[in-house]
N, C-alpha and C positions, 0 to 999 in steps of 0.2 A: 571475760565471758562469764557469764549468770549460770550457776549450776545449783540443782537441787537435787538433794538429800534425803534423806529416809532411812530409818533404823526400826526395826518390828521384831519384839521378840514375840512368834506366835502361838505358844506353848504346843507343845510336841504333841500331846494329847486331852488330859483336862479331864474333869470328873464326867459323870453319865450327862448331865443337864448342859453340859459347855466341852462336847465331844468336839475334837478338829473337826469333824467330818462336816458339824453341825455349824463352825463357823469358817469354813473357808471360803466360802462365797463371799461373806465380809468383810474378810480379808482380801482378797483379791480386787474386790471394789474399791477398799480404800487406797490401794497400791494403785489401781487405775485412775483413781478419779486425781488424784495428783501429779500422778506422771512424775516418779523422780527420772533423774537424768541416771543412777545410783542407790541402791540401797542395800542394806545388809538386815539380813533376817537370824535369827535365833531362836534355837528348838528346833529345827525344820529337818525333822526327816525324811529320808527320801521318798516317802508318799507325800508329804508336805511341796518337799524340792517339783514334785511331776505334778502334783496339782496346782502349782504357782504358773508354772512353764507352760500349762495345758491353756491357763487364762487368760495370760500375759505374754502373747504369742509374739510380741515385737522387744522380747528381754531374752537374755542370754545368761549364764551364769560362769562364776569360776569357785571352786571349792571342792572339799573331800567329804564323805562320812567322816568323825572320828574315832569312831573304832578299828576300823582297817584302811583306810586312807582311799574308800571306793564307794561305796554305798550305805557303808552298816553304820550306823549311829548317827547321831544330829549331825548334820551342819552347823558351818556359821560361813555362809555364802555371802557374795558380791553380786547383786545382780545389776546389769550394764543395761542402758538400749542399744542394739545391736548395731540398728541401722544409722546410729549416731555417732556410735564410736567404735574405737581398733582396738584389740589389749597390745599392749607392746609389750608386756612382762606380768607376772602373774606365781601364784602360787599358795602352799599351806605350810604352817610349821604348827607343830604341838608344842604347847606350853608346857614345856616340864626340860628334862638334861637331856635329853636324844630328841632335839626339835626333826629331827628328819623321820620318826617311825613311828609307825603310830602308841602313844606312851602315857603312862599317866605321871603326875606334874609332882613331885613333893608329897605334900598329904592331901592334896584334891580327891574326891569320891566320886570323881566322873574325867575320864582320857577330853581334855579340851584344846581346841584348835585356834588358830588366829588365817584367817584367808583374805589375800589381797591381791587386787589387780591395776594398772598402771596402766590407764585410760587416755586415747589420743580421741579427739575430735574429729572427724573426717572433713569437714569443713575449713577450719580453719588450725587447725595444727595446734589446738591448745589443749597442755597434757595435766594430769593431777592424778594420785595417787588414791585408792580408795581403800583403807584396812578396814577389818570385820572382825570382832571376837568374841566370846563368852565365859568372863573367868568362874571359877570355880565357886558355889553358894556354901564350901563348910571349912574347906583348907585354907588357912589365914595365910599361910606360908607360898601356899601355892598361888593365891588372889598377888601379893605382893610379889614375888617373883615372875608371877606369870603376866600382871600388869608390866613390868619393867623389861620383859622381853618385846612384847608391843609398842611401848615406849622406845625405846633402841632399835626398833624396825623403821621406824616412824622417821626417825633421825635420820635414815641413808639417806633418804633420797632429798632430789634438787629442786623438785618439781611442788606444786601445794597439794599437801597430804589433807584425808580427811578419815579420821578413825571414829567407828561405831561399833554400838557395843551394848549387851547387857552385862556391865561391871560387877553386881552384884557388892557395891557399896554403895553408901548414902554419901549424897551431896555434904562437904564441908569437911568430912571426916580427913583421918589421915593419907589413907592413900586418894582421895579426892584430890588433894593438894597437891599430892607426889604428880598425881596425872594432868594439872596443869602448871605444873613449874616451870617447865622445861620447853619442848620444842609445838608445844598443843594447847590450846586455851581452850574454853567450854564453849559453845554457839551462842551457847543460854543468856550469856554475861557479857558477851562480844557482841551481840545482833544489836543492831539500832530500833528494830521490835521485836518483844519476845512476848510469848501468851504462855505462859508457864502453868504447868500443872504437873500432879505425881503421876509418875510412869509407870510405876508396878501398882496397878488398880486391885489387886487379889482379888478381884471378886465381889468386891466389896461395895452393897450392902447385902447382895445377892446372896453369894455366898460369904460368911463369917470365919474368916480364918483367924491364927494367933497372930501372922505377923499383920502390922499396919499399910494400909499404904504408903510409898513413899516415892523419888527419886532415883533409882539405879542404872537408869537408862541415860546412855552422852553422846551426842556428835560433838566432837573437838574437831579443831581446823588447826592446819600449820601458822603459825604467828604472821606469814606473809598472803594470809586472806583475809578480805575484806567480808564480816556476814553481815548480813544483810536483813533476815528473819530467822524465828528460832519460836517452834512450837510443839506444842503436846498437841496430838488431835485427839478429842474424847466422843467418836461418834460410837451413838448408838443405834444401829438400825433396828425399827423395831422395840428399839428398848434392851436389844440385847447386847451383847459384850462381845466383841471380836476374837479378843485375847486377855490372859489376866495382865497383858501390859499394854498401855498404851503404845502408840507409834510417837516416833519424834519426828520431825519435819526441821531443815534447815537451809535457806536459801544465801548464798553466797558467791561474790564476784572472786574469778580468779586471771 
């Protein structure tokens, strides 16, 4: 079965000229006009979470605030089509030594979550696994520990996994590595097409930040899927910016 993918981190808010308010509509377009089967969003606060849900009235979601494990602070959601699939198992752990409460991770400067849900077809009984995360942009310790707790998530199950994610490392580097050694490969390198581009756009030329643009953003697949396609989408409606990161797109047989 053909399943498509999607990963968006929408930033939570954004300076005066690239307020959410001012692009969720174009986000929400972009999410519609692809129609993942799945995707996992980042930054997405719960005005974020109710403005998605408002648009995109044929999705469902699974996930916590991370600040209190209910509504207060960003997500990092799973969102499913509803009338296409069942969850059969589901849930949130925080990246840090008390994955069950809500917690902050080591030396991370933000309590961060991983959420995932374990999706059946109603059609045809085919199952796969969808994790969602956002490690931490300043705690080295907490990115490495907190990547290897998703990694080890990833591992239980039997079924083909598919992990997304604003990593918050650059393609090639050391934990890049660590996150495809093991039971997860990149889309990007695995897709028999790929349209690659950098995924954290900052803004840029628009607005002028210190970092560069780059890479941070991955769908990974479990080694026992076939991909199929692997893309950056860089629409500008307008001319304008959706989010400071681009989405990824990944199509894949499981």
């Amino acid at each position: 079965m053909e399943i498509k993918i999607m990963s968006f981190n929408v930033l939570c808010y954004g300076p005066e000229e690239m307020f959410w308010l001012d692009r969720r509509g174009m986000v929400a377009d972009i999410l519609r006009n692809n129609k993942p089967d799945s995707f996992g969003l980042q930054e997405s606060h719960y005005e974020w979470m109710q403005a998605v849900c408002e648009a995109l009235p044929e999705y469902d979601y699974v996930g916590v605030g991370r600040d209190d494990g209910a509504l207060c602070g960003e997500f990092s959601p799973v969102f499913y089509l509803k009338d296409k699939y069942d969850v059969l198992d589901s849930g949130t752990f925080w990246l840090s030594e008390t994955p069950d409460t809500p917690s902050y991770g080591w030396d991370a400067v933000c309590r961060r979550v991983c959420s995932w849900a374990k999706l059946q077809n109603k059609e045809n009984g085919s199952v796969y696994v969808h994790i969602n995360t956002h490690l931490d942009h300043k705690g080295p310790n907490a990115r490495t520990l907190g990547l290897q707790m998703v990694l080890d998530h990833a591992a239980k199950f039997d079924v083909p996994v598919v992990c997304t994610g604003d990593f918050n490392f650059k393609e090639g580097c050391e934990l890049y590595k660590q996150m495809v050694s093991g039971c997860l490969k990149d889309s990007k390198y695995a897709a028999k097409d790929t349209m690659s581009n950098v995924t954290f756009n900052a803004f840029y030329p628009v607005i002028k930040k210190d970092e560069a643009p780059c890479i941070i953003d991955y769908i990974s697949f479990s080694n026992d899927v076939e991909v199929k396609k692997y893309a950056v989408l860089t629409d500008r409606p307008d001319g304008k910016f959706p989010s400071d990161h681009n989405p990824v797109l990944a199509i894949a047989e499981i």
